[in-house]
N, C-alpha and C positions, 0 to 999 in steps of 0.2 A: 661430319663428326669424325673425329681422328679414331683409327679402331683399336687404339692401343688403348681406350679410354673404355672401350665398347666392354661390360663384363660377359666372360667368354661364354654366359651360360646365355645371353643374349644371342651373340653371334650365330651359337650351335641352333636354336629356335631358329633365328630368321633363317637363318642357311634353310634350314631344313623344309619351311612352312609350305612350301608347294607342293612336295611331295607327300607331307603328310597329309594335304586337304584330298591330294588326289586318294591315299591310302583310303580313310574317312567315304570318298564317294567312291567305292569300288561298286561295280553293279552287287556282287554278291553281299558286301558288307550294308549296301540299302535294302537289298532283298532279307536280310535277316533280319536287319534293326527291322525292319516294318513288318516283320511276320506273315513273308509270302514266302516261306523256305521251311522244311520240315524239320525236326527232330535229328534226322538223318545226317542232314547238312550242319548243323551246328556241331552234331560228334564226330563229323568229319573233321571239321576245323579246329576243335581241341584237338584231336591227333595229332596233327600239324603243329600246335603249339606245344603239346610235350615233347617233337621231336627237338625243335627249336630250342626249348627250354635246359631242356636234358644237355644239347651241346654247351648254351652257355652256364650254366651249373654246374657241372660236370669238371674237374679237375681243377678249380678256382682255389681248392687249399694251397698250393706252388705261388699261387698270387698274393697270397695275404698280405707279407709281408714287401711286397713290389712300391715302392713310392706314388707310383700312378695310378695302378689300379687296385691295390688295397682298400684305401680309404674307401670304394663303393661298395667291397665285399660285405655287405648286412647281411643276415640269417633271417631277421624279419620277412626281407623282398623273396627270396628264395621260393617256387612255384611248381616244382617240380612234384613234391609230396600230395599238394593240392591238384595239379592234373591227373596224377594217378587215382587220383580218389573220385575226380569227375568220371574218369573214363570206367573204372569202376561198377559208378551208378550206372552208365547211360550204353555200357558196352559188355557188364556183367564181371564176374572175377574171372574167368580169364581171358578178360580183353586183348592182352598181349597178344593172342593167338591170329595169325593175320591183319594185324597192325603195318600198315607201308607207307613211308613220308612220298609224297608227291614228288616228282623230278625237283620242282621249283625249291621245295621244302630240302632235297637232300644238298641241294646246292646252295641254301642258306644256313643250314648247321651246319655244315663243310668248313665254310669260312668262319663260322661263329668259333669252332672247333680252333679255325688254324690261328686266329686272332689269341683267343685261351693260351694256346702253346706258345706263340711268337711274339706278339706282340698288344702287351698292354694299352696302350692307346688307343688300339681296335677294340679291344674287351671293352673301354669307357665307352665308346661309339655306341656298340650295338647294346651295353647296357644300359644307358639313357635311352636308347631308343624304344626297348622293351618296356622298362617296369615304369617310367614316369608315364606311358600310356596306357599302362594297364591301371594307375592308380588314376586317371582320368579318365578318358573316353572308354573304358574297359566297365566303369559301372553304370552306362547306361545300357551296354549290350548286356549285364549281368540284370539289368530292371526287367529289360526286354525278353529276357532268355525265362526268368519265372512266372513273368506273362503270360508266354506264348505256351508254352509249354508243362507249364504248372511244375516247376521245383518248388523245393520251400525255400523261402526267403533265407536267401545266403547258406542253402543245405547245399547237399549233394545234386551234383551236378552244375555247383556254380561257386563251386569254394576256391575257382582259380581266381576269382575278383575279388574274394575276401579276403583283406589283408588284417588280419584278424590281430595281432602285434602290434599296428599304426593305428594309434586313437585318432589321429587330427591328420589326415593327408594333406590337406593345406599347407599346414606347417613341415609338414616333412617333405614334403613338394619342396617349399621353402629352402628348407636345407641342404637340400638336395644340390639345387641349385646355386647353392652358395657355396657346396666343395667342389662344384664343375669352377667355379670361378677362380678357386684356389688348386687345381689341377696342377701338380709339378711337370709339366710341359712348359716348351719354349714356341712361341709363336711360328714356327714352321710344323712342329708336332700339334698344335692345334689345329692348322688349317688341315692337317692330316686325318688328324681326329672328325673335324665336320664333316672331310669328305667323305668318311667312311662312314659317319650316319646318312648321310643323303644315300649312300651304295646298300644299309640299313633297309630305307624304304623301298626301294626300289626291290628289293629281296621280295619284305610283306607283301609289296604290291601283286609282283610275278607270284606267290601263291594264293593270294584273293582271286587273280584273272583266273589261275589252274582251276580253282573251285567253282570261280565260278561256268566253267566252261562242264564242270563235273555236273553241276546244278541248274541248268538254266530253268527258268520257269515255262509249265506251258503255254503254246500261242493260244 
């Protein structure tokens, strides 16, 4: 199939799909989905994603008006107010206090940061990569997490997966996907774009391993 035909919201999927299945089977991220990991480790790992989050939210009004990376800037996807609200619950009001990103973690809001500054095409990378998984594989760790742990259904402590703005994520999934396809990129800045989602996973993964090296279960 000629890949000038391929729409590029395809492309960025297939490029990416191994890395993601590998993200999906992290030992830690099976350890959690299946509730052999405590409390503990789960507020570990929001930490981790509000640092994450925090870099890419973080200075995106300079991009608004950017032809490439405007059109993703939503206010609905926005996650940052909702992690503080988790960490909150599960770490008390002043959780800030001895809050520290992982090595792994500091080295992927680093780049998330330098991507924000410099270059828009990177910002579309790691923001597909973030929020169309958090509107997917993100609500069964959120099923899992009021399971295991007894939150209330889509309360505190799990309001990073509730996208409480998006009625139909299907459909906004949809659409999503349909302005990666219309992206003002030229076929060299897309292949640039994939690569930077594959370098994306590769991030998450390196803080899943840290975690879970933090976490192992006992023998």
């Amino acid at each position: 199939m000629d890949a000038t035909a391929t729409p590029f919201s395809t492309l960025i999927r297939t490029a990416s799909h191994e890395q993601h299945t590998v993200a999906n089977n992290s030992t830690f991220m099976s350890d959690l989905l299946g509730g052999r990991l405590g409390v503990d480790a789960y507020t570990r790992y929001t930490e981790q994603l509000w640092f994450v989050y925090r870099a890419l939210e973080e200075g995106t009004e300079t991009l608004r008006l950017d032809p490439v990376a405007g059109p993703f800037i939503q206010p609905e996807l926005a996650r940052t107010p909702q992690l503080e609200r988790d960490l909150a619950h599960l770490r008390g009001a002043d959780w800030r206090v001895g809050i520290e990103p992982l090595a792994s973690t500091a080295a992927y809001a680093a780049r998330v940061q330098e991507c924000v500054r410099t270059w828009p095409g990177g910002f579309v990378a790691h923001h597909y990569t973030r929020y169309l998984g958090d509107l997917s594989g993100g609500q069964v760790l959120r099923d899992r997490a009021e399971k295991t742990w007894g939150f209330e259904r889509k309360g505190d402590g799990v309001r990073f997966y509730v996208f409480e703005e998006i009625g139909n994520p299907a459909a906004y999934k949809r659409r999503y996907r349909e302005l990666l396809d219309t992206v003002a990129a030229d076929d060299l800045e897309k292949q640039r774009i994939i690569d930077e989602c594959k370098r994306a996973f590769d991030f998450n993964v390196a803080v899943l391993c840290e975690l879970s090296d933090q976490f192992p279960l006992s023998a």
